[in-house]
C-alpha positions in Angstrom: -5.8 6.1 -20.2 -8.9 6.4 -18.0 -7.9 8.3 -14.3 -9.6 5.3 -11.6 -8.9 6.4 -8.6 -10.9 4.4 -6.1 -11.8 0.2 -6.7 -13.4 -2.8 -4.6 -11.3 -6.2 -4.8 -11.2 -9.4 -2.7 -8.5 -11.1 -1.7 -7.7 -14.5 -0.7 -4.2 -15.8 0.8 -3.6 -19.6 0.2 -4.7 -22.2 2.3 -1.8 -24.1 4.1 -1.0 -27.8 2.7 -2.4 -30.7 4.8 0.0 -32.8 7.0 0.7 -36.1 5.4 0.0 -39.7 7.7 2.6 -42.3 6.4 4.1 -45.2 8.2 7.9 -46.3 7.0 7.6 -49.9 4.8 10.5 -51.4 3.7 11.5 -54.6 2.8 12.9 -56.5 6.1 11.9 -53.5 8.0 8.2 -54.9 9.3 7.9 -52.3 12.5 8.7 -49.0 10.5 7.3 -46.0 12.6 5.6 -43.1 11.1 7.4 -40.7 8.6 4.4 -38.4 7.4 6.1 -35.0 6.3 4.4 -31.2 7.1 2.4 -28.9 4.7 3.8 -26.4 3.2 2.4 -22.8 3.9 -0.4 -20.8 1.7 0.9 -17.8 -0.2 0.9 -14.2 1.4 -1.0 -11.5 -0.6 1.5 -8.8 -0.2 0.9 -5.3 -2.2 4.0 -3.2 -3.4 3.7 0.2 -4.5 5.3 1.3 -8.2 5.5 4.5 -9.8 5.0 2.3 -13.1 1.4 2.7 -12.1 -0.5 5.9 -12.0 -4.1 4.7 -12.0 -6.1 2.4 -9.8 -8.1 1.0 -13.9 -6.1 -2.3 -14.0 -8.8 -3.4 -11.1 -11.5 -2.6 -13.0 -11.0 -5.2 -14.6 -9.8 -7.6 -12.1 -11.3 -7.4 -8.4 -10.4 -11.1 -7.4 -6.8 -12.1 -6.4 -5.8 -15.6 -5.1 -3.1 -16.6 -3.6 -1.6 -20.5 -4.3 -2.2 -23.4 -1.9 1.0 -24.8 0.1 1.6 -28.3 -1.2 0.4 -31.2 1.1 3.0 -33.1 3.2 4.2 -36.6 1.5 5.7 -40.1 3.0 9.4 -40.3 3.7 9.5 -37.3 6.2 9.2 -34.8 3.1 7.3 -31.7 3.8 5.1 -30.0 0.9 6.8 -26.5 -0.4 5.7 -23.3 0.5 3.2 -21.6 -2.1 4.9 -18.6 -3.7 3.6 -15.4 -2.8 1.0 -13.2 -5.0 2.5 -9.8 -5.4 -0.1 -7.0 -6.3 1.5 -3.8 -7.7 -0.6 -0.6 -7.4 0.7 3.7 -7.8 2.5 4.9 -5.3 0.0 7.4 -2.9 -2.8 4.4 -3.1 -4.8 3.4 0.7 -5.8 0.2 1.1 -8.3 0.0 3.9 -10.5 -3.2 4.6 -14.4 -2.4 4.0 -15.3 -4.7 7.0 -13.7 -3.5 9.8 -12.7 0.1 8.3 -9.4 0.1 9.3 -6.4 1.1 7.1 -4.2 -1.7 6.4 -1.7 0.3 4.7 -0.5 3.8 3.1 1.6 3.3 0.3 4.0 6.2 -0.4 6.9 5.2 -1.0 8.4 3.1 -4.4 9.5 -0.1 -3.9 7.1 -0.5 -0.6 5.7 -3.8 0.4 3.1 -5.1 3.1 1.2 -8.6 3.5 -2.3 -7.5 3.3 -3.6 -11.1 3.7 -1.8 -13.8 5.0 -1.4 -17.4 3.8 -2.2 -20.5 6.5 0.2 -22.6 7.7 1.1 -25.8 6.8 -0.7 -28.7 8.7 1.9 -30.9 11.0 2.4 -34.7 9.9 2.1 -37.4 11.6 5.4 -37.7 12.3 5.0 -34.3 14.5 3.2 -36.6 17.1 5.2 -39.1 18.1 5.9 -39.5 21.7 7.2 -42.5 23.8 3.7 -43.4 25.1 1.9 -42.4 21.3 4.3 -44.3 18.8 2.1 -44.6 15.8 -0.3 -41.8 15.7 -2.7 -42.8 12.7 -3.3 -38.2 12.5 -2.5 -35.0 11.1 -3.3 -31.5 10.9 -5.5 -30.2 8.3 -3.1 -26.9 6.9 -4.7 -23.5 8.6 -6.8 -21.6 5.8 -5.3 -18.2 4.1 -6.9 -14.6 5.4 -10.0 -13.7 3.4 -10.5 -9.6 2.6 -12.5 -7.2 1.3 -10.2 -4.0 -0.1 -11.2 -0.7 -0.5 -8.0 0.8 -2.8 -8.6 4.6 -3.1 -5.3 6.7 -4.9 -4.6 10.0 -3.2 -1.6 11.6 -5.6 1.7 12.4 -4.7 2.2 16.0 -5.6 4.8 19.2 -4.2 2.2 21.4 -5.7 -1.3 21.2 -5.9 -3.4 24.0 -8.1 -6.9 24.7 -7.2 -9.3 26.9 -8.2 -13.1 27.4 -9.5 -13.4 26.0 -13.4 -11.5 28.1 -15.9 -9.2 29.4 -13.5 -6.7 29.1 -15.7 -5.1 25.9 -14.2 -4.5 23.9 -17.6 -3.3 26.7 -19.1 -0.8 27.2 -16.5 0.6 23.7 -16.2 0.6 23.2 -20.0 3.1 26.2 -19.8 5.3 25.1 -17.3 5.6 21.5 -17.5 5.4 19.3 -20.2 1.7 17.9 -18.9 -1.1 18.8 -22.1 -4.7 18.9 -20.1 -7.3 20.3 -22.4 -7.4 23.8 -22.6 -10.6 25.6 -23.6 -12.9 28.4 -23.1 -15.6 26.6 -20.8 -16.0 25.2 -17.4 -14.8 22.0 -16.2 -12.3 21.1 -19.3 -10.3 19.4 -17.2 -12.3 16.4 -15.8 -9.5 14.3 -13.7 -6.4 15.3 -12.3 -3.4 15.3 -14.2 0.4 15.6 -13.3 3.3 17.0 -14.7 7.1 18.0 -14.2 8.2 21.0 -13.6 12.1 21.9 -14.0 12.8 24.7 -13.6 16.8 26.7 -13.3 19.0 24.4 -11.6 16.8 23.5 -9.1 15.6 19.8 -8.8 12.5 18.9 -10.5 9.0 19.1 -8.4 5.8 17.4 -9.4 2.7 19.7 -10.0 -1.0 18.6 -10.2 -4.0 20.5 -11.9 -7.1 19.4 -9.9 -10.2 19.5 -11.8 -12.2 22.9 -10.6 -14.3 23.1 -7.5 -17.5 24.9 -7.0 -19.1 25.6 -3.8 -20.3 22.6 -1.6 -17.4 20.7 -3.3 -16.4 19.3 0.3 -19.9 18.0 0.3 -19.7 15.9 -2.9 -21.2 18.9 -5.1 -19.7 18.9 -8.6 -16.8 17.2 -9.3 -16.7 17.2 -5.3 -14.5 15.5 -2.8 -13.3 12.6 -5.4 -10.7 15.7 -6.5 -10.2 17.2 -3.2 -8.8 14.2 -1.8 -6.0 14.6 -4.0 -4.4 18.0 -2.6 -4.5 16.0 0.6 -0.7 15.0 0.2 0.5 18.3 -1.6 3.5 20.4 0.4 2.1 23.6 -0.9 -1.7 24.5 -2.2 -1.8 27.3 -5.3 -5.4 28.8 -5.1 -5.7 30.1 -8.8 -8.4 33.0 -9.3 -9.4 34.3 -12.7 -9.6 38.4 -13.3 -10.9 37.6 -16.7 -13.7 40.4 -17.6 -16.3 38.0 -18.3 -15.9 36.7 -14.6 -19.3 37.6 -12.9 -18.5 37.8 -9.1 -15.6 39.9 -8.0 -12.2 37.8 -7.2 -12.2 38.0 -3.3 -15.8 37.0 -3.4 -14.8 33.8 -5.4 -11.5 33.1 -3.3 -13.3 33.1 -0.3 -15.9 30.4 -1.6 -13.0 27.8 -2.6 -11.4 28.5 0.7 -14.9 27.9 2.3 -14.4 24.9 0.6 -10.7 23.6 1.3 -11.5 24.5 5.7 -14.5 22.4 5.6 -12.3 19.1 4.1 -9.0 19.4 5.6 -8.6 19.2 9.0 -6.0 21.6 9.5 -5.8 23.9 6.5 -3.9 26.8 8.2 -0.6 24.1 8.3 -0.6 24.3 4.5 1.6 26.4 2.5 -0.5 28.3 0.4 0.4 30.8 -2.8 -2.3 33.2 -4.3 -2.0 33.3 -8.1 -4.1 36.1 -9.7 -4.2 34.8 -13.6 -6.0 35.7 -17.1 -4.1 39.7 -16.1 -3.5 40.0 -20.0 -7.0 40.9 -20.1 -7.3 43.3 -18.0 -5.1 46.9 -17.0 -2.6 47.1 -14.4 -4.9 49.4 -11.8 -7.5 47.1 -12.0 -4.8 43.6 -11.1 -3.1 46.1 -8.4 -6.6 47.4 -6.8 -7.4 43.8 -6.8 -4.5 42.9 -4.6 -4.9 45.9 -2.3 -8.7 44.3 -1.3 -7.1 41.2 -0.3 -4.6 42.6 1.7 -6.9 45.2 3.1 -9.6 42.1 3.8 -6.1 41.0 5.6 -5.6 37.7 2.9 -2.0 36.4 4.3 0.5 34.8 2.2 2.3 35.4 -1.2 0.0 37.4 -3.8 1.6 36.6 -7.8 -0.5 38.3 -10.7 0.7 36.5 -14.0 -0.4 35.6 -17.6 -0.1 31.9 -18.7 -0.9 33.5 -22.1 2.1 35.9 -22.4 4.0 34.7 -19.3 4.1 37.2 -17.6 5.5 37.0 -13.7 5.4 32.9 -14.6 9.7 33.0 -13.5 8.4 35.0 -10.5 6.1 32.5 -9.6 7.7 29.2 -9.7 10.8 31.2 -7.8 8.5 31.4 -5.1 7.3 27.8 -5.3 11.2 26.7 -5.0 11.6 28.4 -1.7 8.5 27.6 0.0 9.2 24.0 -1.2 13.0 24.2 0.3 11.7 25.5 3.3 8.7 23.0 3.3 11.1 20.3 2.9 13.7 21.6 5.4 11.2 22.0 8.1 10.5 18.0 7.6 13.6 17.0 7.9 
């Protein structure tokens, strides 16, 4: 399945059902007064989030939702029914902002949550409604109230615990492939992985956390470069960021050099990086000797680089117990610090 993560749609709530005019006639009954029942009121376009959904493509292919009309009032005092609601389900972490005014109608992040997004117009009044002592056979009625009219902007932001970033062959499919059941593809050029992709990690007896490999950023990614700010969005929502940096031989530039780029990077989109957890993963160390991986960490501490430091190998496995240890307890204290 194709990974949408942003769509256009209209909306359109139902119009409300016109008030009915009708005068009582019945046999030996010559005077009967008026008896013209109400509208019935449009449907509401309500969305409600679902982690059944995990992609924004189903409105790829549908950008137009409409709402039913409430029925139209009837003789006999009988108002029209309501119009049933339309219920639009989209993934859990989706934004629905309208592109007219620019103001976000809703954040979906929880399962199960609903909000009207458009609302459907009242029901006109009969004629019935109108009747006073003086007025005793109004010949009106209300026209029902039309249903709100929207342009959507949907854009999915994922709902991760963990979010990996790094430059392209990082070693970030690698790494999820190993610890969650999640198969990116893996290979031995950049930019493999070309949306994001989620898996489950369990790990001891600890509850299961959600992990997501973000496709890899270059510099000027905040600015749209590359696979740009489409991806970055996504680590918006993560409790903790791991910044993965190769120490493969072949890697041209040292390691701090390249840090310091993506971090460049993750200041100049987030508004207040420094309040995100952050874990340092030093990967590909099967390729290289210990003193080289240990004089590696010494220049970031020395270039003061705060924050947990993990060398591993997705290949052997190496440290990878050590690793998602630490994830557990800065995602206990993470979450205790919420609550």
């Amino acid at each position: 399945m194709k990974f949408i993560d942003e769509a256009k749609i209209n909306v359109q709530a139902g119009h409300g059902g016109k008030g009915c005019v009708s005068f009582r006639r019945e046999k030996y009954i010559p005077r009967g007064g008026p008896d013209g029942g109400d509208g019935g009121k449009g449907g509401d376009i309500i969305f409600e989030a679902t982690t059944r959904m995990s992609t924004l493509l189903d409105f790829k292919y549908k950008q137009s939702f409409k709402a039913k009309y409430g029925q139209h009032g009837m003789g006999a005092m009988k108002n029209g029914r309501a119009a049933i609601d339309l219920v639009v389900p989209v993934p859990v972490g989706t934004v629905i902002t309208d592109t007219d005014t620019g103001d976000i109608l809703a954040d979906m992040t929880q399962d199960g949550e609903a909000v009207v997004i458009a609302k459907g117009g009242r029901g006109g009044k009969g004629n019935t409604f109108f009747t006073t002592s003086t007025r005793q056979a109004p010949r009106f009625a209300q026209e029902g109230e039309e249903g709100e009219i929207k342009n959507i902007h949907l854009e999915l932001k994922l709902l991760a615990d963990v979010g990996l970033i790094g430059e392209p062959n990082a070693g970030k499919s690698t790494f999820i492939s190993v610890v969650s059941q999640a198969r990116p593809k893996v290979a031995n050029y950049p930019f493999t992985t070309l949306e994001p992709v989620l898996g489950v990690v369990k790990h001891k007896e600890a509850n299961p956390f959600v992990i997501t490999d973000l496709p890899g950023l270059i510099e000027g990614a905040h600015a749209g470069k590359g696979m740009g700010d489409r991806f970055l969005k996504h680590a918006e929502r993560t409790k903790i960021l791991c910044h993965l940096v190769s120490l493969s031989p072949e890697e041209t530039r040292p390691a701090l050099e390249r840090f310091q780029c993506i971090e460049n990077e993750v200041k100049s989109y987030f508004k207040n990086p420094e309040q995100r957890q952050k874990i340092i993963v030093l990967t590909k160390i099967d390729l290289v000797d210990e003193d080289f991986v240990q004089e590696t960490i010494d220049e970031f501490r020395t270039n003061n680089i705060e924050g947990d430091i993990i060398a591993i190998s997705s290949a052997t496995q190496k440290n990878i117990n050590e690793l998602l240890n630490t994830l557990l307890k800065n995602l206990d204290t993470t979450r205790a610090t919420s609550d």
